[in-house]
NUBARO-844930 format. One record per residue (C-alpha): residue number from 1; residue in three letters; z, x, y. Coordinates in steps of 0.2 Angstrom, whole numbers, plus 5000, padded with zeros to 4 digits. Example, Ala and Ser with C-alpha at 12.3 -4.5 7.8 and 13.67 -1.06 7.14 Angstrom:
REM residues 2
<resi->1; resn->ALA; pz->5039; px->5062; py->4978>
<resi->2; resn->SER; pz->5036; px->5068; py->4995>
This chain:
REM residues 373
<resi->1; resn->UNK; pz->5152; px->4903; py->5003>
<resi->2; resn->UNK; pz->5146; px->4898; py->4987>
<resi->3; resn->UNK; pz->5144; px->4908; py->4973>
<resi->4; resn->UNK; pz->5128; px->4920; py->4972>
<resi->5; resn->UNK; pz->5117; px->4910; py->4959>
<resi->6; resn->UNK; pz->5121; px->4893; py->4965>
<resi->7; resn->UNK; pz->5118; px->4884; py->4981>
<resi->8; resn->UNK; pz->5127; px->4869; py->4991>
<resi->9; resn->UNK; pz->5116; px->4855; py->4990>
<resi->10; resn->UNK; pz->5111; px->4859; py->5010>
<resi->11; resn->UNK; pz->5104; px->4876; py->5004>
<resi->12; resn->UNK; pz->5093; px->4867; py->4993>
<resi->13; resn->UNK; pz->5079; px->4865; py->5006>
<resi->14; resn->UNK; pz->5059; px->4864; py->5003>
<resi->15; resn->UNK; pz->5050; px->4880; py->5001>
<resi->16; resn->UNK; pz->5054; px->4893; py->5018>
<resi->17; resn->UNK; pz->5035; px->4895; py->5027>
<resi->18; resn->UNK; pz->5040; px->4914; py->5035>
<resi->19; resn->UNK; pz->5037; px->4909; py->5056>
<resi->20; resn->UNK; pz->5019; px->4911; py->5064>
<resi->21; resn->UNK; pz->5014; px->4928; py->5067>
<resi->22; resn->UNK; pz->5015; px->4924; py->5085>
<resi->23; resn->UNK; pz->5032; px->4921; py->5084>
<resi->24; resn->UNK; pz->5035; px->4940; py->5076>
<resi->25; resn->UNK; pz->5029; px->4951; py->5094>
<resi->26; resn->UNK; pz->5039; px->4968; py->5094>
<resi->27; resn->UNK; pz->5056; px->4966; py->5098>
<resi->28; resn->UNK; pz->5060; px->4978; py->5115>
<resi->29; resn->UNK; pz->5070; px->4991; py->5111>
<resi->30; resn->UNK; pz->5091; px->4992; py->5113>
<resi->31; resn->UNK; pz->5099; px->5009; py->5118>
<resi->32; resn->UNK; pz->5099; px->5011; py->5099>
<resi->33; resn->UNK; pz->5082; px->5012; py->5100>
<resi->34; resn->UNK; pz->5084; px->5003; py->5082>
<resi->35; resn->UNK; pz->5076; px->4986; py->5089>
<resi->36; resn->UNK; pz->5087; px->4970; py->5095>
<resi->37; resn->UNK; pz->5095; px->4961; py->5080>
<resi->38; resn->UNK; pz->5098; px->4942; py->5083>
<resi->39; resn->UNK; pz->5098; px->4927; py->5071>
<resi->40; resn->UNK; pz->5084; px->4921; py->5066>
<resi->41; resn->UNK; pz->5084; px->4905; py->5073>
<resi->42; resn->UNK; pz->5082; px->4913; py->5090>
<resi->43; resn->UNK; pz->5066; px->4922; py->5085>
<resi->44; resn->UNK; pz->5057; px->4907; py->5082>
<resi->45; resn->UNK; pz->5067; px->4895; py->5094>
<resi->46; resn->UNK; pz->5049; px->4890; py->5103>
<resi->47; resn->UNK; pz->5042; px->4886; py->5089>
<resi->48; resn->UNK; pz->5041; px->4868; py->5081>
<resi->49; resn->UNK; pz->5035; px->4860; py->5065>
<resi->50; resn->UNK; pz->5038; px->4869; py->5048>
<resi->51; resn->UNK; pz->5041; px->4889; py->5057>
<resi->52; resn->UNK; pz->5055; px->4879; py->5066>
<resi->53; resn->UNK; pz->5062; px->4873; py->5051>
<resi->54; resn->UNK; pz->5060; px->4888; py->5041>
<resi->55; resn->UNK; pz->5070; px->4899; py->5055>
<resi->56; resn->UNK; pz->5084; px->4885; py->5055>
<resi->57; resn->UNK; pz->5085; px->4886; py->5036>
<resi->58; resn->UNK; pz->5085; px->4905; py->5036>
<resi->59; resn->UNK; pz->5100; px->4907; py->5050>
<resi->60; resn->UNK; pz->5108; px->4893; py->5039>
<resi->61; resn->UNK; pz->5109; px->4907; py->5027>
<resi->62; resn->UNK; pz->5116; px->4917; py->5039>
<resi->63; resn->UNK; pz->5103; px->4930; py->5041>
<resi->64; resn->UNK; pz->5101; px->4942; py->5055>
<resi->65; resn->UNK; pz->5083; px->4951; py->5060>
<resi->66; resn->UNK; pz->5076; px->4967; py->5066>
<resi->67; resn->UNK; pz->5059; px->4964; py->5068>
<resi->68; resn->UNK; pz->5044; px->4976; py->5072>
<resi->69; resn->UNK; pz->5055; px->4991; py->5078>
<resi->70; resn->UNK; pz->5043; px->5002; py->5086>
<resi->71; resn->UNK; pz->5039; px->5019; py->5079>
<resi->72; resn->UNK; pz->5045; px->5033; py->5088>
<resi->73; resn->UNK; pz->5039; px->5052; py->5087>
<resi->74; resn->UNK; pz->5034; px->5056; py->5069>
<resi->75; resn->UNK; pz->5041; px->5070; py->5059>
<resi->76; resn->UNK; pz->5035; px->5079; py->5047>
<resi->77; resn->UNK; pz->5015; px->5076; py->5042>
<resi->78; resn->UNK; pz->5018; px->5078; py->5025>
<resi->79; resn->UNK; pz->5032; px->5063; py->5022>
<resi->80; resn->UNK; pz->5032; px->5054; py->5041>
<resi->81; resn->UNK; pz->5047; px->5047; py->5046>
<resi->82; resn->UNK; pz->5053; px->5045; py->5065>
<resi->83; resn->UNK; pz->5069; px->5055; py->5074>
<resi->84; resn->UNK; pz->5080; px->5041; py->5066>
<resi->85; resn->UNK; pz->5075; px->5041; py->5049>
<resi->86; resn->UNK; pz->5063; px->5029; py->5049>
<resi->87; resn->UNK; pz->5051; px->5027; py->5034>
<resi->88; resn->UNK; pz->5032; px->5027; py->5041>
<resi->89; resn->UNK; pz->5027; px->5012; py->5031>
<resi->90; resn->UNK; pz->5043; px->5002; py->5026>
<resi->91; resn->UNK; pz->5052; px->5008; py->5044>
<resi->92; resn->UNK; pz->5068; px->5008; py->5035>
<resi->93; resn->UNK; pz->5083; px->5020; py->5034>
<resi->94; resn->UNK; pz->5096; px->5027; py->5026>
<resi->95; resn->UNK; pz->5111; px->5012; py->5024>
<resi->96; resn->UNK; pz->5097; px->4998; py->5025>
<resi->97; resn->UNK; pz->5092; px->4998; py->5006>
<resi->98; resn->UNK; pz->5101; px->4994; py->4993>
<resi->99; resn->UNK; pz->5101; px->5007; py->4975>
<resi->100; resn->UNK; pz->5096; px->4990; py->4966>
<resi->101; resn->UNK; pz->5078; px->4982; py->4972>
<resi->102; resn->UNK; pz->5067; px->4968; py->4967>
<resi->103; resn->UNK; pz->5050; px->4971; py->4974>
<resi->104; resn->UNK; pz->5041; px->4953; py->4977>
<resi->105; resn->UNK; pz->5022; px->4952; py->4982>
<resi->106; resn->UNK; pz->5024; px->4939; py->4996>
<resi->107; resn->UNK; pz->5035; px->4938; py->5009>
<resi->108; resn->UNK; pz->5037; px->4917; py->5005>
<resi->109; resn->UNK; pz->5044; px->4921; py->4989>
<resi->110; resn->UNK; pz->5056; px->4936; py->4997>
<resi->111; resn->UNK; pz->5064; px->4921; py->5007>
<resi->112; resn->UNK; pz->5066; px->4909; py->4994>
<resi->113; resn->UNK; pz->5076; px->4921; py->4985>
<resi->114; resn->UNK; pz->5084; px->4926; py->5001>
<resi->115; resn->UNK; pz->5093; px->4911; py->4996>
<resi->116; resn->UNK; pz->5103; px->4916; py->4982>
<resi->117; resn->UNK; pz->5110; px->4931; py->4993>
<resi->118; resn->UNK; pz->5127; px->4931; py->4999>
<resi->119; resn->UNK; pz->5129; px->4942; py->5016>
<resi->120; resn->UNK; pz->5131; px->4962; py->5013>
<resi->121; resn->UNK; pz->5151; px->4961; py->5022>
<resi->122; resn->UNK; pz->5159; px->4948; py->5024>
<resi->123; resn->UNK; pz->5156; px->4942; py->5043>
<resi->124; resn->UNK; pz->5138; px->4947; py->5044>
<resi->125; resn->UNK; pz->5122; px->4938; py->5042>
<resi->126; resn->UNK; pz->5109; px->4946; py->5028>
<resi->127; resn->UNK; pz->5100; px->4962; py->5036>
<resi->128; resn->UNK; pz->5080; px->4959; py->5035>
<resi->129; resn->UNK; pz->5069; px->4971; py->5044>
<resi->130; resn->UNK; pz->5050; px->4967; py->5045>
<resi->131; resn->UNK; pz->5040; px->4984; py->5047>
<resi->132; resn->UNK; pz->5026; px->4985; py->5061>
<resi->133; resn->UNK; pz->5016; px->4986; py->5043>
<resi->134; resn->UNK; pz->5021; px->4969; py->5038>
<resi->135; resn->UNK; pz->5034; px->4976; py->5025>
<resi->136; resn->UNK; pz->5048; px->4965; py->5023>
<resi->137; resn->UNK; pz->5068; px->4971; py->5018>
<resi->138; resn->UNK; pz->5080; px->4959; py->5014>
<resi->139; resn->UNK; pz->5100; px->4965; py->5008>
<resi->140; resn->UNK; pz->5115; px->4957; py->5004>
<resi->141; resn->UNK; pz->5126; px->4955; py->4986>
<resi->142; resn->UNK; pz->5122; px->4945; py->4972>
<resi->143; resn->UNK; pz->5138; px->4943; py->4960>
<resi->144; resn->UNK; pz->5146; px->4954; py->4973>
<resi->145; resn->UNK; pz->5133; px->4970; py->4972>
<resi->146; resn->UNK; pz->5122; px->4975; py->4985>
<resi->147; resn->UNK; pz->5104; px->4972; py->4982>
<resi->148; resn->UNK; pz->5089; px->4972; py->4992>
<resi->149; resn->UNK; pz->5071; px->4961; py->4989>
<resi->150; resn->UNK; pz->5057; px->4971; py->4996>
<resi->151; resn->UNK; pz->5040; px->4963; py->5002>
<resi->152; resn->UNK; pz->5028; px->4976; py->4991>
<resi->153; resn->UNK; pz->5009; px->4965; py->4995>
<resi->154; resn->UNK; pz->4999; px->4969; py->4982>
<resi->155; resn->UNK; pz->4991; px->4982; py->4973>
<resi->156; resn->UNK; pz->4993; px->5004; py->4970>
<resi->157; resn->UNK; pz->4996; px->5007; py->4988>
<resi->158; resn->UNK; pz->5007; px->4997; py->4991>
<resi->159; resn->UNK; pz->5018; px->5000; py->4977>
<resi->160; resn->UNK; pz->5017; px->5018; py->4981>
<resi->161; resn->UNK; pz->5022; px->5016; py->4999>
<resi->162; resn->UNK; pz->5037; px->5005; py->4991>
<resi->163; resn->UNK; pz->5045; px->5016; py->4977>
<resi->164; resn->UNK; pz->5042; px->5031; py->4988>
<resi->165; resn->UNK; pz->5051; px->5026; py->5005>
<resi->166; resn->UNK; pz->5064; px->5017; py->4997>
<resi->167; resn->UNK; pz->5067; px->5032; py->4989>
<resi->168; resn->UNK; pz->5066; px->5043; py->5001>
<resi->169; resn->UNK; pz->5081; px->5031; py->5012>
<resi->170; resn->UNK; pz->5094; px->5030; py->4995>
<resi->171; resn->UNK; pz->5104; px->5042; py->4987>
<resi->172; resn->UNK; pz->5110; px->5041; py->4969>
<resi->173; resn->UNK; pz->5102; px->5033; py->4954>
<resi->174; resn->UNK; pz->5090; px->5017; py->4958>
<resi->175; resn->UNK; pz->5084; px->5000; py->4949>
<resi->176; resn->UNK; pz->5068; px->4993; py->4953>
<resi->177; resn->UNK; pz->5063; px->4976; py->4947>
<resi->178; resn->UNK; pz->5045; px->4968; py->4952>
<resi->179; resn->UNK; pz->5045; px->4951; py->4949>
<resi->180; resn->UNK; pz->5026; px->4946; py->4950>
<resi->181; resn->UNK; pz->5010; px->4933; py->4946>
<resi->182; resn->UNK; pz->4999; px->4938; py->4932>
<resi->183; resn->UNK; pz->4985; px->4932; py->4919>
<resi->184; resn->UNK; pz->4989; px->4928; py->4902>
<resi->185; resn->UNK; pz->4976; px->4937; py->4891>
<resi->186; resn->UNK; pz->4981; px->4929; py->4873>
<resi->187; resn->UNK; pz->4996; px->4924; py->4865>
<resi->188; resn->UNK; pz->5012; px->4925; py->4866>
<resi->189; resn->UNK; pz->5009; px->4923; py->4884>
<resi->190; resn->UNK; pz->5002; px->4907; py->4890>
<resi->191; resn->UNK; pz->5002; px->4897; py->4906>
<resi->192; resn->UNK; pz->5021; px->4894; py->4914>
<resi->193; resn->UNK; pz->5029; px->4908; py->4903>
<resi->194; resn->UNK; pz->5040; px->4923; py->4909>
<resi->195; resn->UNK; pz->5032; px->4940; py->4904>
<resi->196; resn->UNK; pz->5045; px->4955; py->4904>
<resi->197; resn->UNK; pz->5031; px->4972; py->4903>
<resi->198; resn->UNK; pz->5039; px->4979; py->4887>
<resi->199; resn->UNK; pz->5035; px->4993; py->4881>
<resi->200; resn->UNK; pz->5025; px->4995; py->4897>
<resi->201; resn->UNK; pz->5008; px->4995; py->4904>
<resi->202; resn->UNK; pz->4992; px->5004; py->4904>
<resi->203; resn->UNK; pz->4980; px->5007; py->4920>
<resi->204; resn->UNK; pz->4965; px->5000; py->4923>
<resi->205; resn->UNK; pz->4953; px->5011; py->4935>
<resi->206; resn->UNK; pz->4937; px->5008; py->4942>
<resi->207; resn->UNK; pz->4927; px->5025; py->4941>
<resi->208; resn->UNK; pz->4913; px->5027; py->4958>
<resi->209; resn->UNK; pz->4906; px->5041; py->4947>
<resi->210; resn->UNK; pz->4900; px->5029; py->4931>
<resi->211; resn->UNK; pz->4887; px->5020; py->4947>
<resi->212; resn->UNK; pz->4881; px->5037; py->4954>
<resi->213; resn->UNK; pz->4862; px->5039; py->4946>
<resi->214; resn->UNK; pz->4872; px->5057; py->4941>
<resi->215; resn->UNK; pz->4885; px->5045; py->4931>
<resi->216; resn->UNK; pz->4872; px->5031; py->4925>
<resi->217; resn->UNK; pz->4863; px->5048; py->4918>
<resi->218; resn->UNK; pz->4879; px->5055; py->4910>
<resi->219; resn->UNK; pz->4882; px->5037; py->4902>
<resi->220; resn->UNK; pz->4899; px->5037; py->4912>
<resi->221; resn->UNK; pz->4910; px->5023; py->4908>
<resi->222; resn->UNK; pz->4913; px->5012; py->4923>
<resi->223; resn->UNK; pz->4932; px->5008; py->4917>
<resi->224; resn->UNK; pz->4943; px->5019; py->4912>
<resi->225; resn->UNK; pz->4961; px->5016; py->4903>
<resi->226; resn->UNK; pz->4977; px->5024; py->4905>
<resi->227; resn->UNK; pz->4990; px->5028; py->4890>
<resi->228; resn->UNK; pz->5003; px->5017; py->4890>
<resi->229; resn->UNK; pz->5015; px->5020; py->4903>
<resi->230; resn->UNK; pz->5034; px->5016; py->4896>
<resi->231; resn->UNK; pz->5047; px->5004; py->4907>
<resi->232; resn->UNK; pz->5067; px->5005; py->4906>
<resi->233; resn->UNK; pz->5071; px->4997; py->4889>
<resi->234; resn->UNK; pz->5087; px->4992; py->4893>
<resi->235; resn->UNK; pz->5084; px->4986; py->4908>
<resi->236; resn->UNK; pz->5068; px->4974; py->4903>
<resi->237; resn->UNK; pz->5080; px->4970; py->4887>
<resi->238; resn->UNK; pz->5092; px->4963; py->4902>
<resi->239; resn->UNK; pz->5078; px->4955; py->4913>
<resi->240; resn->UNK; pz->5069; px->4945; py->4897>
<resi->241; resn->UNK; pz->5090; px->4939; py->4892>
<resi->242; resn->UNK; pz->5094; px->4934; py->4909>
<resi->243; resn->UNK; pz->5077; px->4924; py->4910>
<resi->244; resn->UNK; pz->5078; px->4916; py->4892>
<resi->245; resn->UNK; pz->5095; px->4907; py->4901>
<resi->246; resn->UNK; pz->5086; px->4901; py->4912>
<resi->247; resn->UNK; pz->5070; px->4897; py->4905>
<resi->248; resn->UNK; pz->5073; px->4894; py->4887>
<resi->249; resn->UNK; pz->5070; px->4907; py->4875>
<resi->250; resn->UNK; pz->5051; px->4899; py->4869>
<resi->251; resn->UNK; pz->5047; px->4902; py->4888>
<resi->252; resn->UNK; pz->5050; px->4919; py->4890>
<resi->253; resn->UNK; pz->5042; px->4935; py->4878>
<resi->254; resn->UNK; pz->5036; px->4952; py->4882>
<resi->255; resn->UNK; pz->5023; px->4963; py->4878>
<resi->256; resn->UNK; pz->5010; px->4975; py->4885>
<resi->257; resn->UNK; pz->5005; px->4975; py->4905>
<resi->258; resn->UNK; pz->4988; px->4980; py->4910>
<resi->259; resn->UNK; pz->4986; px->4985; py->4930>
<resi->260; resn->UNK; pz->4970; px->4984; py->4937>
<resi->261; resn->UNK; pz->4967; px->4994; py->4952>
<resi->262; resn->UNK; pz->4956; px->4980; py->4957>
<resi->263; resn->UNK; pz->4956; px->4960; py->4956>
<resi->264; resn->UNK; pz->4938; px->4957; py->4953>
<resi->265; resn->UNK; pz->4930; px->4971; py->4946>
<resi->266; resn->UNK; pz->4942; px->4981; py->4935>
<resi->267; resn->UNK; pz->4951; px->4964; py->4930>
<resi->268; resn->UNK; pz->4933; px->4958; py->4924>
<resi->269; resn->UNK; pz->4929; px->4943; py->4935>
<resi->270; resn->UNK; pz->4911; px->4941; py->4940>
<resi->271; resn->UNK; pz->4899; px->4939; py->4952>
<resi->272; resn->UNK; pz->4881; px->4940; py->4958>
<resi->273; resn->UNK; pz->4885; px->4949; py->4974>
<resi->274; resn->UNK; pz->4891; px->4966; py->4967>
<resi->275; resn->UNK; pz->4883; px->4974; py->4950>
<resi->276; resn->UNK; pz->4901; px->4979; py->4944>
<resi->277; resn->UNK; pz->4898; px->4981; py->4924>
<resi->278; resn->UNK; pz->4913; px->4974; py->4919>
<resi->279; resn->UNK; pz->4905; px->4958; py->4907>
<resi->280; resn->UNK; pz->4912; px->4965; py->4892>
<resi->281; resn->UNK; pz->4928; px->4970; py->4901>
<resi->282; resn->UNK; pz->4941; px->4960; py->4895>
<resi->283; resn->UNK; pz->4935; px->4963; py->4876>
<resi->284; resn->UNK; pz->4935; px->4981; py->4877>
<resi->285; resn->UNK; pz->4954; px->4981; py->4886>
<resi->286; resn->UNK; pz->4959; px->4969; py->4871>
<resi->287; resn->UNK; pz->4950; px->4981; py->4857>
<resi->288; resn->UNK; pz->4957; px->4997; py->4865>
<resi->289; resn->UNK; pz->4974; px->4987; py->4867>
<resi->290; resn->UNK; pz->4977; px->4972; py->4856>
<resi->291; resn->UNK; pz->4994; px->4970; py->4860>
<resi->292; resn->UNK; pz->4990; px->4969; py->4880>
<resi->293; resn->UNK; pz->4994; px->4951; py->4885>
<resi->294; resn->UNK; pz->4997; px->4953; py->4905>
<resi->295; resn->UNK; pz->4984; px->4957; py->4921>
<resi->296; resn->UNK; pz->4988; px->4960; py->4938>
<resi->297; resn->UNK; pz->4989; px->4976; py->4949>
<resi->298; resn->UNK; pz->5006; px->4984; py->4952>
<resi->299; resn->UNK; pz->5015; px->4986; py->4938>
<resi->300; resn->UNK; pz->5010; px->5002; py->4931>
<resi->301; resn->UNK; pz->5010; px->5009; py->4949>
<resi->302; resn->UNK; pz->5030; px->5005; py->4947>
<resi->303; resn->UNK; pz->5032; px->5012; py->4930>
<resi->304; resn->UNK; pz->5024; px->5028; py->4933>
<resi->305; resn->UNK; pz->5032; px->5032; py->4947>
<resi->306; resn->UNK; pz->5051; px->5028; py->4938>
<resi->307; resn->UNK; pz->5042; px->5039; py->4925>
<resi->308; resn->UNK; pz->5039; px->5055; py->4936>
<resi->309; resn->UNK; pz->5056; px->5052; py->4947>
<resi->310; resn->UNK; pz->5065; px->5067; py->4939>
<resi->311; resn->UNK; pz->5076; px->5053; py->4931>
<resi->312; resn->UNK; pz->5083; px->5045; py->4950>
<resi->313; resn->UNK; pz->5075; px->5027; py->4945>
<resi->314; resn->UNK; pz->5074; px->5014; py->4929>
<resi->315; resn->UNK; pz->5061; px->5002; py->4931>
<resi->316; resn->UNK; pz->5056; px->4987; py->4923>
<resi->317; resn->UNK; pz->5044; px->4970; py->4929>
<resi->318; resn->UNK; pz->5042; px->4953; py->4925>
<resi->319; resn->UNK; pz->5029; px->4942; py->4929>
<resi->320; resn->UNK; pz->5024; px->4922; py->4929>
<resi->321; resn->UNK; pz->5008; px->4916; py->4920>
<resi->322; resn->UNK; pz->4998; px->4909; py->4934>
<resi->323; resn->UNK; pz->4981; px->4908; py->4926>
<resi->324; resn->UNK; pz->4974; px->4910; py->4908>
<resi->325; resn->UNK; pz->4959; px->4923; py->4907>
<resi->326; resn->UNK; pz->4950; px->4913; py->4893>
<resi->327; resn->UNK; pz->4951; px->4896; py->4896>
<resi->328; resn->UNK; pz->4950; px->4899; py->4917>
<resi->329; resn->UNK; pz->4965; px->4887; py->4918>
<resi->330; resn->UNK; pz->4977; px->4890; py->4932>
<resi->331; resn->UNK; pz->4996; px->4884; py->4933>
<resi->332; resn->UNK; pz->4998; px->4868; py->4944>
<resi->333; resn->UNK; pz->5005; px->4872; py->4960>
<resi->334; resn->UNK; pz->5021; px->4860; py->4958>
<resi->335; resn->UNK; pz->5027; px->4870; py->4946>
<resi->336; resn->UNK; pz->5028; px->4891; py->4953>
<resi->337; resn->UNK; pz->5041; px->4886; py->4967>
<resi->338; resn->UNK; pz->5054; px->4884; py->4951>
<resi->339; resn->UNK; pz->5047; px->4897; py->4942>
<resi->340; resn->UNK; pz->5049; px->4910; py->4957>
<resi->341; resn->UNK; pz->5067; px->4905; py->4959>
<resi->342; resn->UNK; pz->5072; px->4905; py->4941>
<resi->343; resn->UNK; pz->5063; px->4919; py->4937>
<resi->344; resn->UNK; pz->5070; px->4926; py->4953>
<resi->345; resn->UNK; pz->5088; px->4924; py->4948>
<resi->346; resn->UNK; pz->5088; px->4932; py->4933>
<resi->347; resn->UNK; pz->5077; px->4949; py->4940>
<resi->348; resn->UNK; pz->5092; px->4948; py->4953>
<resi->349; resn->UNK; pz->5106; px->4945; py->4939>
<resi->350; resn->UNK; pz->5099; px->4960; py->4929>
<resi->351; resn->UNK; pz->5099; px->4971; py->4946>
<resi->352; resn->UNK; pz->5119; px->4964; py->4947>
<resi->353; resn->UNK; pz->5123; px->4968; py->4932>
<resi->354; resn->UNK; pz->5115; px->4985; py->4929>
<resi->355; resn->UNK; pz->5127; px->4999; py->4928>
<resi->356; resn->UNK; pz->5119; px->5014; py->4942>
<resi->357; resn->UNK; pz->5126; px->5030; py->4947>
<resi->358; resn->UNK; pz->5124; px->5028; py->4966>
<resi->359; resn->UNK; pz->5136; px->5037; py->4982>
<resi->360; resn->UNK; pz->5134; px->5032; py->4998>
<resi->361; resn->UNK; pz->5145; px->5042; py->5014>
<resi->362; resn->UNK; pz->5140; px->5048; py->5030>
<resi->363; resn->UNK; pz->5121; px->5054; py->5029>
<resi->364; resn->UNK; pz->5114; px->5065; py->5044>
<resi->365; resn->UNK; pz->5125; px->5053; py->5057>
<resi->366; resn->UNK; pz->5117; px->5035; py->5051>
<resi->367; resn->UNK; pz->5134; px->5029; py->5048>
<resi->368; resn->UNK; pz->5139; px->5017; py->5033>
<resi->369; resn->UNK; pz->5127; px->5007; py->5024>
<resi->370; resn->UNK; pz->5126; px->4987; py->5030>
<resi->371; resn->UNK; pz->5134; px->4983; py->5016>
<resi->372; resn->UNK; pz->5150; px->4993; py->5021>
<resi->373; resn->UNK; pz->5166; px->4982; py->5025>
């Protein structure tokens, strides 16, 4: 097994393309009523072409799968989960998450990174559970601590969903990384480089009121911003440090994250099919905020939530400058695979390396974590 980090040359494989939906039906349920797990090349042993050679690659990892276990009765209205402990969105529980996670937007990038991952005990393939919602878990150990990369989508909801199940299934103190795509609003950020949200973000939200002829009387503003909402210093010191390695120091900087709830309107892109008042957006942000350099819509949605956790979990998000909001250039293509896996690395290596208070032992009859030995 080669060290977490590195890869034999035969792990270093084109980009994984996650297998066709069809290929994802409910799995029918085992007496554990936890969903049959089997490798991954079996799930997608009909299929041919690229979603073949994507399962071969991941059961080269060594992976194993649960996927779509089906909900059964719901407990609890006020915070669902099911008679096993199962989340409602993320359909995870207790033993299945790690105290360390890096929250990805697309489920491609999660198995690229799956990569770097060494199994969670010795003997067993990498756990991934894909939620009937589409919410994808991975865990194993990098540098020999166990860490999960969660499938967070995009935008508030979703982050919320995220950061609240996950917390809901872990005991002790928690590390979250996000490791997302952004625009670069001015300088030091700029196309290809490596943005750690330090100090933190602000909130961008749309307000329906300002287009109500009650609000348009009022003279309501249509955008409102947030305060600054603060992320783990040490933690994002450890993220930007472990990607200057990686990407040389004059790639990576930090600064100010604006999070629009929103990717047209409150991020001030424009058309003619919607009258969203948001021409003078992107000056207002900058005159409210000069030292804002980063847009994209979950970051503050983290923070906030480490913020108000009672103190359970240090937060902290990186992102990759995909396009430039005032020029409208956009990064090639060829070049945000090797971003995603460097940037990847060092997200995990940060999660590795951060010192947690976390306990695990028998909880409610769910048996050691999958990570146990």
């Amino acid at each position: 097994m080669a060290a977490a980090g590195t890869l034999p040359s035969a792990h270093r494989r084109p980009l994984l393309q996650p297998p066709p939906r069809a290929l994802r039906a409910v799995v029918p349920r085992s007496s554990s009523s936890r969903g049959r797990r089997r490798p991954i090349a079996a799930a997608a042993s009909a299929g041919s072409g690229s979603a073949a050679a994507a399962a071969a690659a991941g059961a080269a990892v060594g992976a194993s799968t649960v996927l779509h276990p089906r909900k059964t009765d719901i407990r609890d209205a006020n915070f669902p989960m099911d008679a096993e402990g199962r989340t409602y969105h993320l359909g995870t529980k207790r033993g299945e998450v790690a105290n360390r996670i890096l929250s990805v937007g697309s489920e491609k990038r999660a198995l690229v990174l799956a990569e770097y991952l060494q199994p969670p005990a010795p003997g067993r393939g990498l756990f991934m559970l894909e939620s009937s919602r589409g919410f994808l878990t991975i865990t194993g150990r990098y540098l020999g601590t166990p860490v999960s990369i969660v499938v967070t989508h995009m935008g508030l909801a979703n982050a919320d969903f995220v950061v609240r199940e996950n917390r809901a299934v872990v005991d002790g103190e928690m590390a979250f990384i996000r490791l997302g795509t952004c625009g670069a609003l001015r300088p030091p950020a700029r196309l290809g480089s490596f943005i750690v949200a330090d100090p933190g973000a602000i909130l961008i939200r749309r307000d329906p009121d300002a287009f109500s002829p009650e609000g348009e009387a009022c003279g309501l503003p249509p955008y409102r911003f947030s305060r600054p909402i603060p992320s783990d210093p040490l933690l994002s010191q450890a993220l930007q440090q472990e990607a200057a390695r990686r990407l040389g120091a004059e790639n990576v900087c930090s600064g100010l994250n604006a999070t629009a709830d929103s990717f047209y309107s409150s991020q001030g892109r424009r058309t003619d099919w919607f009258d969203d008042r948001n021409e003078a957006l992107l000056g207002e942000l900058l005159q409210a905020y000069p030292q804002a350099i980063t847009l994209e819509m979950e970051t503050a949605m983290l923070l906030d939530l480490a913020r108000c956790s009672r103190g359970s979990i240090r937060a902290a998000a990186g992102v990759i400058a995909l396009a430039d909001r005032q020029s409208n250039d956009f990064l090639a293509a060829d070049r945000i695979e090797e971003l995603e896996r460097l940037t990847g690395q060092a997200c995990l290596a940060a999660l590795a390396r951060t010192q947690l208070q976390d306990s695990w032992g028998p909880h409610n009859g769910s048996g050691p974590p999958v990570w146990a030995a």
